[in-house]
VMD Tcl script that builds the backbone (N, CA, C; Angstrom):
set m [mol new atoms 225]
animate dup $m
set s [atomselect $m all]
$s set {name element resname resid chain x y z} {
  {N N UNK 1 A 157.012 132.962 92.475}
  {CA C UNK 1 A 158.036 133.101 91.465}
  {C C UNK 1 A 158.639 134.497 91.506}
  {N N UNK 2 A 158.021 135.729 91.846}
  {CA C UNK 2 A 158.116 137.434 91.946}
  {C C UNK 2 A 159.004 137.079 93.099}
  {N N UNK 3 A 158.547 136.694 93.921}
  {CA C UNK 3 A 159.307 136.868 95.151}
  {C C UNK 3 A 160.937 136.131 95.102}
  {N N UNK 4 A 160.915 134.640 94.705}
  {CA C UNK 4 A 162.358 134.519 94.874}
  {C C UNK 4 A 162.931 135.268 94.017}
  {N N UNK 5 A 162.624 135.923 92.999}
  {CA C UNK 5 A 163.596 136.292 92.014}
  {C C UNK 5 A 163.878 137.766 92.733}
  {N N UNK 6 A 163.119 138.112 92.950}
  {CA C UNK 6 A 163.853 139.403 94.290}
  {C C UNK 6 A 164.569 139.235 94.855}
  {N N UNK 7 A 164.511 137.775 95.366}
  {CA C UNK 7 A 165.364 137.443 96.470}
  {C C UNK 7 A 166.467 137.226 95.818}
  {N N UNK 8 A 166.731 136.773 94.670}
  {CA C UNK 8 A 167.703 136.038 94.037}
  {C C UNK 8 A 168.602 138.200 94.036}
  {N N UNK 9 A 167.716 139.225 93.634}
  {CA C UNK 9 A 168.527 139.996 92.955}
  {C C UNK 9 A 168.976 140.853 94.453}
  {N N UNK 10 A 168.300 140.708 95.355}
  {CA C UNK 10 A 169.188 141.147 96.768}
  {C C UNK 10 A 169.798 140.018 97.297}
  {N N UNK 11 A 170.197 139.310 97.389}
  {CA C UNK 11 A 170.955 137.984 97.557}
  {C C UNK 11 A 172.387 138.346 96.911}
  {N N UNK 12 A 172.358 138.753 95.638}
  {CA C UNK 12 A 173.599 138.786 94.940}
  {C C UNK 12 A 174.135 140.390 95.228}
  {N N UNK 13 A 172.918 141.506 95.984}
  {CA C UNK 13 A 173.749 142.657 96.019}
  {C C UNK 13 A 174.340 142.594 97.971}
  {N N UNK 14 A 173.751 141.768 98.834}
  {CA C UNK 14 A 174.672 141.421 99.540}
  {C C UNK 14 A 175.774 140.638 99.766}
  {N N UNK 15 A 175.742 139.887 98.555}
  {CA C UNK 15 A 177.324 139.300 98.437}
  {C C UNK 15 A 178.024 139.953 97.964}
  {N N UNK 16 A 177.985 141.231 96.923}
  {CA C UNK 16 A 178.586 141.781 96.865}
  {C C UNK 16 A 179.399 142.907 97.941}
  {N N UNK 17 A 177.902 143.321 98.584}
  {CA C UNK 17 A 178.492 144.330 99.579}
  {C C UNK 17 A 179.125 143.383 100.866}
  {N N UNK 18 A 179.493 141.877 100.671}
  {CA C UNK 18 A 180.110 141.503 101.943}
  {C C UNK 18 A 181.396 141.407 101.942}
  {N N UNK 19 A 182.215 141.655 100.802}
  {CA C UNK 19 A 183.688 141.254 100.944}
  {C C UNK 19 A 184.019 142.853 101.170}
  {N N UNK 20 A 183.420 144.082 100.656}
  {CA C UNK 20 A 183.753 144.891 101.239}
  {C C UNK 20 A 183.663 145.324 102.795}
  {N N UNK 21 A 182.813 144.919 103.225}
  {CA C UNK 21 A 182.463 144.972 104.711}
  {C C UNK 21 A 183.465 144.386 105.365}
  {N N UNK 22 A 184.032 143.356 104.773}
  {CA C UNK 22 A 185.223 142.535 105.382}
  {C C UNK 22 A 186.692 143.050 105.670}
  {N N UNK 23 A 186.709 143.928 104.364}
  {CA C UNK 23 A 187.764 144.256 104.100}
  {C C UNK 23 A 188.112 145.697 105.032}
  {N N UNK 24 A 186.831 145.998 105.602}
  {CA C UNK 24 A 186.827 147.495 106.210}
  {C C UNK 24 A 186.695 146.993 107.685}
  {N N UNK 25 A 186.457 146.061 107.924}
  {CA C UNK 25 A 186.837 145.223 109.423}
  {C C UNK 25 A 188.243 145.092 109.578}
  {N N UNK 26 A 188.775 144.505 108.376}
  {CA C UNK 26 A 190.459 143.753 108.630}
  {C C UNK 26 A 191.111 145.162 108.384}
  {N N UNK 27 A 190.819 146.336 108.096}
  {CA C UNK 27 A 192.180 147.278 107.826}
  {C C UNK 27 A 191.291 147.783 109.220}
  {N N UNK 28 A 190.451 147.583 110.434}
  {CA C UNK 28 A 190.048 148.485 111.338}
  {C C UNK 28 A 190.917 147.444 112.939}
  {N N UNK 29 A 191.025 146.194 112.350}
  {CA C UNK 29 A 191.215 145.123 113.011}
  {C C UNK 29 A 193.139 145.667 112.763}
  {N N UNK 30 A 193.873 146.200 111.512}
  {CA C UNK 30 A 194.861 146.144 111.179}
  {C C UNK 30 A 195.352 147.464 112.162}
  {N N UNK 31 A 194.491 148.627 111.937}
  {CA C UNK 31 A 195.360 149.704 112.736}
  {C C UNK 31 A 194.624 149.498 114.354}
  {N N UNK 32 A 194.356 148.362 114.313}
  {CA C UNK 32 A 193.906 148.429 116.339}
  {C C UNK 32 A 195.702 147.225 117.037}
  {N N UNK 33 A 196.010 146.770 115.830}
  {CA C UNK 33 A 197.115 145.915 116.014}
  {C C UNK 33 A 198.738 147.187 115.424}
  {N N UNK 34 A 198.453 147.840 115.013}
  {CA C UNK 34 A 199.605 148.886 115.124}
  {C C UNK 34 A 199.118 150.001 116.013}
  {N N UNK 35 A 198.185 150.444 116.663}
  {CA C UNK 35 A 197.911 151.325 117.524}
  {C C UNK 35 A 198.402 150.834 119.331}
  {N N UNK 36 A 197.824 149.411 119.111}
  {CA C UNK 36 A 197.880 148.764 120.365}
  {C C UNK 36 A 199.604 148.953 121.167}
  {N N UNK 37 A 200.352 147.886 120.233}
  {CA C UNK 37 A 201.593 148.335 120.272}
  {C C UNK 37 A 202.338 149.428 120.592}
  {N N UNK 38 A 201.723 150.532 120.106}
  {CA C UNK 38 A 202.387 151.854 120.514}
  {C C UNK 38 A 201.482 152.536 121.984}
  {N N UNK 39 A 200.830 152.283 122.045}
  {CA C UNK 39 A 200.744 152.674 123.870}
  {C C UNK 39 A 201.145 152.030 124.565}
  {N N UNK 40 A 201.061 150.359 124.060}
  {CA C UNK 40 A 201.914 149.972 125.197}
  {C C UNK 40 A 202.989 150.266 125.938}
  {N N UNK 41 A 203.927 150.533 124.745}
  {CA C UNK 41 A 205.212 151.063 124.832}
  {C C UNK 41 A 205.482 152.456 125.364}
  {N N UNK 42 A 204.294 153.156 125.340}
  {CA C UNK 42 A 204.199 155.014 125.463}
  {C C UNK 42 A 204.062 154.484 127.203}
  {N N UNK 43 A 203.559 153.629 127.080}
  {CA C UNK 43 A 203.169 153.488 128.617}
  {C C UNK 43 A 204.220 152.846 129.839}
  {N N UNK 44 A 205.143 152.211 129.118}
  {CA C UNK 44 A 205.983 151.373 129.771}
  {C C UNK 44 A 206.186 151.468 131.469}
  {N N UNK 45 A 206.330 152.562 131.640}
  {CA C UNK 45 A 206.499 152.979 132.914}
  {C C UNK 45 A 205.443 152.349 133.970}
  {N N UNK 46 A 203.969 151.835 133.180}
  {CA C UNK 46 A 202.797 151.829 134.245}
  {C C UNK 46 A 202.972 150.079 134.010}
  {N N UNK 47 A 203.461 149.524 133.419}
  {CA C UNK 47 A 203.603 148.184 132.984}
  {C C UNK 47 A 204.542 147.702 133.442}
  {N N UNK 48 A 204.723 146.357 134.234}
  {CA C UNK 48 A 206.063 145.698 134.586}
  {C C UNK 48 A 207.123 145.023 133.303}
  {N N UNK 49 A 207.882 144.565 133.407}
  {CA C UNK 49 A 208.543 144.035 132.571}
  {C C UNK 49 A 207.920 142.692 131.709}
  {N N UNK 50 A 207.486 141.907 133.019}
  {CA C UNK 50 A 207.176 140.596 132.364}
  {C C UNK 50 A 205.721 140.390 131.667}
  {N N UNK 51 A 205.179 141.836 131.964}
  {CA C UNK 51 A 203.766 142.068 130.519}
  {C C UNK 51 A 204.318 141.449 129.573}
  {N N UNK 52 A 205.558 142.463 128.942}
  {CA C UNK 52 A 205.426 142.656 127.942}
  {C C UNK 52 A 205.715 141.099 126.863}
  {N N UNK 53 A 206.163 140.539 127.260}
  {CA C UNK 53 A 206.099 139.238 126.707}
  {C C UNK 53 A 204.421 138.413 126.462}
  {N N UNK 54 A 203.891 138.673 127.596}
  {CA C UNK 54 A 202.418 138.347 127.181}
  {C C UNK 54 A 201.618 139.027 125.784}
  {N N UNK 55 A 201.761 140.370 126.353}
  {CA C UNK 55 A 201.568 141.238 125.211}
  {C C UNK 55 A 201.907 140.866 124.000}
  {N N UNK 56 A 202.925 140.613 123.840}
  {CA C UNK 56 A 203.532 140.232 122.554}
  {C C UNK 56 A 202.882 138.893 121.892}
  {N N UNK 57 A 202.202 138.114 123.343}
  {CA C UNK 57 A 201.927 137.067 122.431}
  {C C UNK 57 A 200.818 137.047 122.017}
  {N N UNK 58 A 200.106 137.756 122.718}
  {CA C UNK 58 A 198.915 138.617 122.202}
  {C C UNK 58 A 198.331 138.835 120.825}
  {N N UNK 59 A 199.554 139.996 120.875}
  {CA C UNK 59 A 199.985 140.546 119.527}
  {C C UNK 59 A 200.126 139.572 118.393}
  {N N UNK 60 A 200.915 138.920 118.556}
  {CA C UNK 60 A 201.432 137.415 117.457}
  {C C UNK 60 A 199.813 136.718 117.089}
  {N N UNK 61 A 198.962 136.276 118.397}
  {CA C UNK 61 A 197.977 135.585 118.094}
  {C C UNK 61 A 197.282 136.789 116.943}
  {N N UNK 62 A 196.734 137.948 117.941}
  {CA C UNK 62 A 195.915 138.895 116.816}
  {C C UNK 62 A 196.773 138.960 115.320}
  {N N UNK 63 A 197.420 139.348 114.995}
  {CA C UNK 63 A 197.860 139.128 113.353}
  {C C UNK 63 A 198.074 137.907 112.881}
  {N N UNK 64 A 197.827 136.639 113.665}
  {CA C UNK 64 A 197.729 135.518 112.456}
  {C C UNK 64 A 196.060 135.602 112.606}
  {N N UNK 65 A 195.130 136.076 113.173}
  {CA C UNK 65 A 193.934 135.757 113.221}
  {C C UNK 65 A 193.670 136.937 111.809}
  {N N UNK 66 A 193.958 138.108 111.955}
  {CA C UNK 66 A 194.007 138.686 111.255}
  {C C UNK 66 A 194.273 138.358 109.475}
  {N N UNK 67 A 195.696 137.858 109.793}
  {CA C UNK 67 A 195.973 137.296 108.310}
  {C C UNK 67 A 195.103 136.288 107.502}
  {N N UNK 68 A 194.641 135.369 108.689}
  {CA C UNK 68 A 193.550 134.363 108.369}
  {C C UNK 68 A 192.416 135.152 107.706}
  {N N UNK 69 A 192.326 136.365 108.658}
  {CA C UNK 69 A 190.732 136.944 108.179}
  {C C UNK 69 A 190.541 137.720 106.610}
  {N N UNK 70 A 192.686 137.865 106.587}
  {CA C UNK 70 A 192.347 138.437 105.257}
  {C C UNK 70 A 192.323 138.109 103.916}
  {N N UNK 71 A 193.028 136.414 104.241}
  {CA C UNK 71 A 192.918 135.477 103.691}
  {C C UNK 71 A 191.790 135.207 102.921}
  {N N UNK 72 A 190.796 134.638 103.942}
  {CA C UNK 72 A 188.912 134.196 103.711}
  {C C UNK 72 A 188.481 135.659 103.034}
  {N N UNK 73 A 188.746 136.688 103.293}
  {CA C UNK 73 A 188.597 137.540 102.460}
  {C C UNK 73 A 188.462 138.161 101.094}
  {N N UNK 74 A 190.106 137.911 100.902}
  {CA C UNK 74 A 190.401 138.055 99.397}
  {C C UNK 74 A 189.887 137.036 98.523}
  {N N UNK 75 A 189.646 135.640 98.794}
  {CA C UNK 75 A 189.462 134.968 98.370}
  {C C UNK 75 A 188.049 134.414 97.946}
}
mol reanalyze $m
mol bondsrecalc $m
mol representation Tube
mol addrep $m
């Protein structure tokens, strides 16, 4: 009976500490998707043309995965 109720009172302080953990993933996940972008571009010269369309779709996939993540997040 000692024991689950421990469990019960660290149980509820890692749910608490998990939406913050989340939230410090998605703004680390957020500036790796505005950082990315800008070297690419710093770089252009070492990159052919028809990257950059891949890249981009790249890009597109990572921020809806993102948005998703911040979605399940907030919520």
């Amino acid at each position: 009976m000692i024991c689950s109720f421990l469990l019960v009172g660290e149980e509820q302080k890692i749910r608490d500490q998990l939406p913050l953990r989340m939230v410090v993933v998605a703004v680390m996940l957020f500036l790796h998707n505005v950082v990315g972008p800008m070297v690419y571009f710093s770089m252009d010269r070492l990159f052919s043309n028809e990257i950059f369309s891949y890249l981009l779709r790249v890009l597109a996939a990572d921020l809806v995965g993102l948005i998703i993540f911040l979605k399940i997040t907030l919520d």
